[in-house]
C-alpha positions as CSV (number, residue, x, y, z in Angstrom):
1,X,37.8,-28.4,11.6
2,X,38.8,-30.1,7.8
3,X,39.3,-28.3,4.9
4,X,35.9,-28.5,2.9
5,X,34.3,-27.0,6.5
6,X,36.7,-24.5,6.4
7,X,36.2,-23.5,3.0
8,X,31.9,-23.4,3.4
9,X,32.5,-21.2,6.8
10,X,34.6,-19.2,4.8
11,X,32.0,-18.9,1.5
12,X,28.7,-18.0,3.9
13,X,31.3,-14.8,6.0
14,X,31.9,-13.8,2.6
15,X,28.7,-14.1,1.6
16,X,27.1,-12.2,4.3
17,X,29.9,-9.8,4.5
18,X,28.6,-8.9,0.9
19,X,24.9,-8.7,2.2
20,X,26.1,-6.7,5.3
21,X,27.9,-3.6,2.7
22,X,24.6,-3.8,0.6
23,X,22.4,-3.1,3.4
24,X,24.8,-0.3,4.6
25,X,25.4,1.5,1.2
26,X,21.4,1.6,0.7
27,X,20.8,2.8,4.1
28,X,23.2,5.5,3.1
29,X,21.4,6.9,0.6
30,X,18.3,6.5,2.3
31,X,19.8,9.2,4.4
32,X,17.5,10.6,7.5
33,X,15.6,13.4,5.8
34,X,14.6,14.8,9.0
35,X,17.6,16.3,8.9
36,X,17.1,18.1,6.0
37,X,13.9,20.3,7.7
38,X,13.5,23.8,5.8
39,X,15.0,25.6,9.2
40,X,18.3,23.9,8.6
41,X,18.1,25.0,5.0
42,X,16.5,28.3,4.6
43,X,16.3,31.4,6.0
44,X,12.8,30.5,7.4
45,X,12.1,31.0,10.8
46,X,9.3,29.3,12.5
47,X,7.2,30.1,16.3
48,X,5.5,27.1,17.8
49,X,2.3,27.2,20.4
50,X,-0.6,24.8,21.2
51,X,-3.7,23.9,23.5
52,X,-4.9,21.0,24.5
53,X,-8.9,21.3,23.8
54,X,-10.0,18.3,26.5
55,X,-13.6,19.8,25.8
56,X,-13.3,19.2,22.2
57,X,-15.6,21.9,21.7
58,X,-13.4,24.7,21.0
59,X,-13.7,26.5,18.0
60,X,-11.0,28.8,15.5
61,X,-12.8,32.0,16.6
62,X,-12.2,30.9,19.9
63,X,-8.8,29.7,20.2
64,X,-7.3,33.4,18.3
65,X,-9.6,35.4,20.8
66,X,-7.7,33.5,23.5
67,X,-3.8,33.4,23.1
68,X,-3.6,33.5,26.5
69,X,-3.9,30.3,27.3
70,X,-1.5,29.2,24.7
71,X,1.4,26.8,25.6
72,X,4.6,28.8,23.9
73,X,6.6,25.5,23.4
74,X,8.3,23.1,20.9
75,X,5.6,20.9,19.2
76,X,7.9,18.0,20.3
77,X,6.8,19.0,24.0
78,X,3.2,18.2,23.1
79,X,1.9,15.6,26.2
80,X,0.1,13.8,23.5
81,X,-1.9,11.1,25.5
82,X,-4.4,8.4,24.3
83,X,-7.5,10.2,25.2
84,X,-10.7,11.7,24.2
85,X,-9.0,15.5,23.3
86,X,-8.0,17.7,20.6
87,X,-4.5,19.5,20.1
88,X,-4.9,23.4,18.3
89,X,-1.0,24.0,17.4
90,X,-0.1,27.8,15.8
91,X,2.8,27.3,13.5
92,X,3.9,31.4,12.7
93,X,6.5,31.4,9.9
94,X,8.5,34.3,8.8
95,X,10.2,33.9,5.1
96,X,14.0,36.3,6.0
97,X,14.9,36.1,1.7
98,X,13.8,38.0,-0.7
99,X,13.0,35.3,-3.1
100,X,9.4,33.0,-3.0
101,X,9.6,29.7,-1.7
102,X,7.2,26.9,-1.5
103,X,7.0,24.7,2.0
104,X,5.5,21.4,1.9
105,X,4.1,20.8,5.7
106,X,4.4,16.8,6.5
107,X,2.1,15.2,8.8
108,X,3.9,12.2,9.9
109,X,0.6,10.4,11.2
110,X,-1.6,9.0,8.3
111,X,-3.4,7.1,11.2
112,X,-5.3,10.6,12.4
113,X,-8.5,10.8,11.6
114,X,-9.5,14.4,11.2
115,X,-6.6,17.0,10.7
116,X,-7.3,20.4,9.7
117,X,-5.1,23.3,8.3
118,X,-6.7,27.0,8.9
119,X,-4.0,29.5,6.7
120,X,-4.8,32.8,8.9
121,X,-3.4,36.4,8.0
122,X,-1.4,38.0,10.4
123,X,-5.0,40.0,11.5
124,X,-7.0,36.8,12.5
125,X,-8.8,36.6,9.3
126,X,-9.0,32.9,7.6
127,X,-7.5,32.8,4.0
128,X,-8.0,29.1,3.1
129,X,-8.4,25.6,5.1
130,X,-7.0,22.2,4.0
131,X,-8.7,19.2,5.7
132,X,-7.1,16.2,5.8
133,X,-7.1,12.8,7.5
134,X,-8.5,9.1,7.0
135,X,-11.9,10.2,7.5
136,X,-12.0,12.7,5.3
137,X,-13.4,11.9,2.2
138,X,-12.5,12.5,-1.7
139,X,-8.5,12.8,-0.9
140,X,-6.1,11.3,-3.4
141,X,-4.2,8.5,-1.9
142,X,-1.0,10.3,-1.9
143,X,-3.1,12.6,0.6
144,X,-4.2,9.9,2.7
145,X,-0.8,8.1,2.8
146,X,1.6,10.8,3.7
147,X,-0.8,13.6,4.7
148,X,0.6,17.0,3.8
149,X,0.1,20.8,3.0
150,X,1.4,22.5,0.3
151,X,2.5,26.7,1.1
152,X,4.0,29.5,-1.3
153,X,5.2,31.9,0.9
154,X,6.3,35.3,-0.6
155,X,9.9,37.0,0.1
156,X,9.6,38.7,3.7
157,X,6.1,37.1,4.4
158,X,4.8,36.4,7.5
159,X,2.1,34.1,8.2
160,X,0.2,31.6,10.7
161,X,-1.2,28.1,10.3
162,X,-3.6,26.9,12.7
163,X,-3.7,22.8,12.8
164,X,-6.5,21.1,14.2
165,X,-6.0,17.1,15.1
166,X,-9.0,15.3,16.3
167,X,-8.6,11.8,16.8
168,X,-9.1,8.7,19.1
169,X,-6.5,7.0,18.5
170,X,-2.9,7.8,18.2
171,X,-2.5,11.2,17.7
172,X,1.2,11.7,18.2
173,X,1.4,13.7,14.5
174,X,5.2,14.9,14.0
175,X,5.1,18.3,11.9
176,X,8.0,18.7,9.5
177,X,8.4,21.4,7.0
178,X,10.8,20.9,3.9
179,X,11.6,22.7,0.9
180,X,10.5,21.3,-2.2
181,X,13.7,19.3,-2.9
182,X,13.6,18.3,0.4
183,X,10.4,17.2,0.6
184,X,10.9,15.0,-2.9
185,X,14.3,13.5,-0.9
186,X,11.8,12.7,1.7
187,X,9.3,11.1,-1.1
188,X,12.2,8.7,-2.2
189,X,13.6,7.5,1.2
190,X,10.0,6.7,2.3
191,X,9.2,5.3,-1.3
192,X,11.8,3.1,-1.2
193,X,12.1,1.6,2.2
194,X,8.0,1.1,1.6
195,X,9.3,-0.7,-2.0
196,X,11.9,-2.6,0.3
197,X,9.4,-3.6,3.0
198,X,6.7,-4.9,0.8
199,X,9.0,-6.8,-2.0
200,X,10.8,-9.0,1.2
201,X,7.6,-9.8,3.2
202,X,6.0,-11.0,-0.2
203,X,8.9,-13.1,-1.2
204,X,9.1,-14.4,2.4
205,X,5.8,-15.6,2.3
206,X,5.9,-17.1,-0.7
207,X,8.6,-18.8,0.3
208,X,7.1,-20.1,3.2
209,X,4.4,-20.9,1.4
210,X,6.1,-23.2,-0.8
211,X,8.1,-24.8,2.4
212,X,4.5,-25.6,4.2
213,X,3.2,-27.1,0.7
214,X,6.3,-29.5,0.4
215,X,6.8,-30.2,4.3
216,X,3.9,-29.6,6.1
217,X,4.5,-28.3,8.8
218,X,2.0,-25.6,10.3
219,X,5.4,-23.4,11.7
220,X,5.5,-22.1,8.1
221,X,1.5,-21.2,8.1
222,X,2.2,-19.1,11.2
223,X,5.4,-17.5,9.4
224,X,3.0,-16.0,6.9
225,X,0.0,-15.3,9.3
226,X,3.1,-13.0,11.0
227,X,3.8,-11.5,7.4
228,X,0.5,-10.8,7.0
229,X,-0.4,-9.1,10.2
230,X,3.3,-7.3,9.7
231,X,2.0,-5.8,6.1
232,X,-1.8,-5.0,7.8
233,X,0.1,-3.0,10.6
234,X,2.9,-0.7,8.6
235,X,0.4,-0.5,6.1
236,X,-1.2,1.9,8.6
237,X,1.4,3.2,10.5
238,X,3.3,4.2,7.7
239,X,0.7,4.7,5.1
240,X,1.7,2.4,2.7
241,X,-1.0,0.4,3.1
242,X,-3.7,2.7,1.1
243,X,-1.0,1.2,-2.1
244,X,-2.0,-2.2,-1.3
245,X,-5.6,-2.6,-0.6
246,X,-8.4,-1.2,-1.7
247,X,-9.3,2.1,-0.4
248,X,-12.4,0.8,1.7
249,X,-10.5,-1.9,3.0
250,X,-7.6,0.7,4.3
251,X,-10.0,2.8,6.2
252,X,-11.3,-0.4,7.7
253,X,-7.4,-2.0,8.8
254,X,-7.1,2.1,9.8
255,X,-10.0,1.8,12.2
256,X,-8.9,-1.6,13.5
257,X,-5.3,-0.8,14.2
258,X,-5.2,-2.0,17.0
259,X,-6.5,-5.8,15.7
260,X,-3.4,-5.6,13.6
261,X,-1.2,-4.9,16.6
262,X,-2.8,-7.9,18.6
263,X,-2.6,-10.2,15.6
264,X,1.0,-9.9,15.1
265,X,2.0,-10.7,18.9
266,X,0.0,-13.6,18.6
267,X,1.8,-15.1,15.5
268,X,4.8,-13.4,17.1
269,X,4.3,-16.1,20.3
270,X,2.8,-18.9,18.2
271,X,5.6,-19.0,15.8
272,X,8.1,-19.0,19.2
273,X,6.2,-22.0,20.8
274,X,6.3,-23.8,17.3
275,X,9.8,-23.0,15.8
276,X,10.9,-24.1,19.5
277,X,9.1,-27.1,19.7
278,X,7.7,-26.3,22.9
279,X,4.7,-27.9,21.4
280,X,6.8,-31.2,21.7
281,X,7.9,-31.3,24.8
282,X,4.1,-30.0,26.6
283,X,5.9,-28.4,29.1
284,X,5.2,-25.9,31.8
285,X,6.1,-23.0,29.2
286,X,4.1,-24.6,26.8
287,X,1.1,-24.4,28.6
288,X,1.0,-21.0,29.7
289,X,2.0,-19.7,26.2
290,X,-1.4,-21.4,24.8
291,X,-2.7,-19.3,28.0
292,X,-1.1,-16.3,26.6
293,X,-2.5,-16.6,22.8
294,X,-6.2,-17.8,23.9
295,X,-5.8,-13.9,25.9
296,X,-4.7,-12.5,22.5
297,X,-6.9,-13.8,21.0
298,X,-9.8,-12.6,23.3
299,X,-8.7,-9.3,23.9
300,X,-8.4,-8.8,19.5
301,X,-12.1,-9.7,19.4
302,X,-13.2,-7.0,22.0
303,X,-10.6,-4.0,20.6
304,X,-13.2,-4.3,17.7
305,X,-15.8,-3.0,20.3
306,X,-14.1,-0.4,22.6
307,X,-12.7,3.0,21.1
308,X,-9.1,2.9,19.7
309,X,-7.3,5.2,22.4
310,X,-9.1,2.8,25.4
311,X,-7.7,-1.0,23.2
312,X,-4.1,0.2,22.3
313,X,-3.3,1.3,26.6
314,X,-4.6,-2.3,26.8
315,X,-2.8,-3.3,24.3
316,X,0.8,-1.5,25.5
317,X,0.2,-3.4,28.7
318,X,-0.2,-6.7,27.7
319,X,3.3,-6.3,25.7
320,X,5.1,-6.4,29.0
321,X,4.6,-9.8,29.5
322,X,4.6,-10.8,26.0
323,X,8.2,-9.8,26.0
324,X,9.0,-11.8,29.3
325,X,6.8,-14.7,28.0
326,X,9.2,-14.9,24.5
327,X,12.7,-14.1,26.6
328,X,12.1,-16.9,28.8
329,X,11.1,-19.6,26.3
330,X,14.6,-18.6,24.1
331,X,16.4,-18.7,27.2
332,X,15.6,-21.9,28.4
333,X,15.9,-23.6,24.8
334,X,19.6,-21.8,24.9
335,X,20.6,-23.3,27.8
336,X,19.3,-26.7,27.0
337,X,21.5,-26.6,23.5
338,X,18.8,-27.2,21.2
339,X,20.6,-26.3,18.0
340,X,17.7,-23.5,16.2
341,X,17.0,-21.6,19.3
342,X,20.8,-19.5,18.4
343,X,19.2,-19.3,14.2
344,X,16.2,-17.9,16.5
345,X,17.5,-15.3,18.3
346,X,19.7,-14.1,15.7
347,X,16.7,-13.5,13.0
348,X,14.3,-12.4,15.6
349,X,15.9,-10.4,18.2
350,X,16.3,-7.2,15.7
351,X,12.4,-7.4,14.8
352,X,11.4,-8.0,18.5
353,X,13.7,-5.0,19.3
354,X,12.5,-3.0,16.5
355,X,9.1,-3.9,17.4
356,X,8.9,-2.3,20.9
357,X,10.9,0.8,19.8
358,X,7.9,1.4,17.2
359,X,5.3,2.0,19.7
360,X,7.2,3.5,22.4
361,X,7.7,6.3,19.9
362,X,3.9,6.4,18.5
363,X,3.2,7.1,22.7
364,X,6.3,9.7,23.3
365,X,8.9,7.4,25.2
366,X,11.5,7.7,22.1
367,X,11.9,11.1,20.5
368,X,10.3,10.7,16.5
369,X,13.1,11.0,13.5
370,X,12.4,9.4,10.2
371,X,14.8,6.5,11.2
372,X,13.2,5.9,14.4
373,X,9.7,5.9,13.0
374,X,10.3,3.3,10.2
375,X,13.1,1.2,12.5
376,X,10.8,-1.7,12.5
């Protein structure tokens, strides 16, 4: 190797050495605030129990005349399930200081459509009721985007919430309760990895926008359908997506979840085939990936026709062999030495990974944290 290669190999370590500290140092400060929950904080002791209502008919009355049939568990031992059901959870919490504090109550689901909060005394009797959810209207979009409950709870109180979820789609809803620093800690992290998220996708499309508009060539189109479909998607899982549309349109990308997922594997397999050049060489690979996308494409036009919890097992299926389709064609363009395939698998392998981890959580494979849940 001469000396002016040298010297470039030397500038780009350098240079991404310097990219490498400024990722770690920010995801630093961004520090998990799932560790930061009031029980590890406060003297506030909590008592979990649900019921899984497959009826959906059950009513408050009801479920505090029968604590019998309660489940005396973790909420992280909830068998959520895509399925036609609701999930009553009793959260009793017992303030141990002397002093007031207020609890914010984070709902880490602003997918759920209908999620009520019954505050009950420790008799049975109903003080208030908070209704949240995307199909609830008149919220602010704070409310809709990270759904929450706000609690003052007295020194040596006790006291019982009773949360009612009733959705059909995902309705895996982490419950976290932080003090009110904690909860504005929370606010920032999520703030800015949303900030983050947003400013690079747009600035990669634009990009790529100005790379199809000088070259031509329909790879970079398929780049920013991906973006696209990538912004529609964590728009809804994480809720930042009622700050980018309007509020109409939200409810609507909300609903059709499940499009967003199908839309982003299919620019996730076109953009393989293309950036490859599988469409060059009309091979056996070729072929069946044009199989694979006119299936996409299909089965995205009829998720806008089934309920949500039927489309997404569908759609958690079909990403078996969307995986094996996109590991075959980048191993057999690594073994043929075709010089982009390694640029390929070293941008895309992290998303693909942090793609599958996503879901796998949403469904109760992977156990929730804050880092998991926004890994992607």
């Amino acid at each position: 190797m001469n000396n002016k290669a040298l010297k470039y190999n030397f500038v780009s370590f350098l240079i991404l050495t310097i990219l490498f500290f400024i990722i770690a140092t920010l995801a630093a400060h961004l520090a998990s605030p799932t560790r930061y929950t009031i029980d590890k904080t406060a003297p506030i002791y909590s008592k979990t129990a649900y019921r899984i209502d497959y009826s959906k008919s059950l009513t408050l009355e009801q479920f505090l005349a029968e604590p019998e049939k309660l489940k005396q568990r973790p909420f992280k031992d909830i068998e959520w399930d895509l399925a036609e059901q609701d999930y009553w959870l009793k959260l009793d919490l017992e303030n141990r200081q002397t002093k007031p504090v207020e609890l914010s109550i984070h709902f880490d689901n602003p997918m759920v459509d209908y999620l009520t909060v019954y505050h009950v005394d420790d008799k049975g009797l109903l003080i208030d009721t908070t209704e949240l959810g995307d199909k609830v209207a008149g919220l602010s979009l704070f409310q809709y985007s990270t759904p929450h409950s706000i609690l003052t709870m007295q020194g040596n109180e006790q006291t019982t919430l009773i949360i009612k979820i009733d959705t059909v789609g995902i309705s895996k809803t982490p419950i976290n309760i932080y003090g009110e620093k904690e909860f504005q800690d929370l606010l920032r992290s999520q703030s800015g990895i949303w900030g983050i998220f947003i400013g690079v996708l747009i600035m990669a499309a634009l990009y790529n926008l100005v790379l199809f508009l000088g070259i031509r060539d329909r790879v970079y189109l398929i780049y920013i359908g991906y973006i696209i479909s990538a912004l529609l998607l964590m728009g809804s899982v994480l809720g930042f997506g009622f700050y980018l549309w309007p509020l109409s349109w939200q409810m609507f990308f909300n609903e059709q979840v499940v499009f967003s997922n199908y839309a982003i594997a299919f620019f996730t397999v076109a953009f393989c085939t293309m950036f490859l050049r599988y469409h060059k060489d009309n091979c056996r690979l070729y072929k069946l990936s044009i199989s694979f996308l006119a299936l996409l494409f299909s089965l995205s036009l009829i998720s806008f026709f089934i309920l949500e919890y039927h489309s997404s097992k569908i759609f958690f299926a079909i990403m078996v062999p969307l995986y094996i389709l996109c590991i075959c064609m980048i191993y057999k363009k690594l073994v043929s030495g075709f010089r982009w395939a390694k640029f390929y698998v070293m941008s895309w392998v992290p998303l693909i990974v942090g793609a599958a981890i996503q879901p796998l959580e949403l469904t109760g494979f992977i156990q929730y944290s804050f880092a998991v849940r926004h890994i992607f």
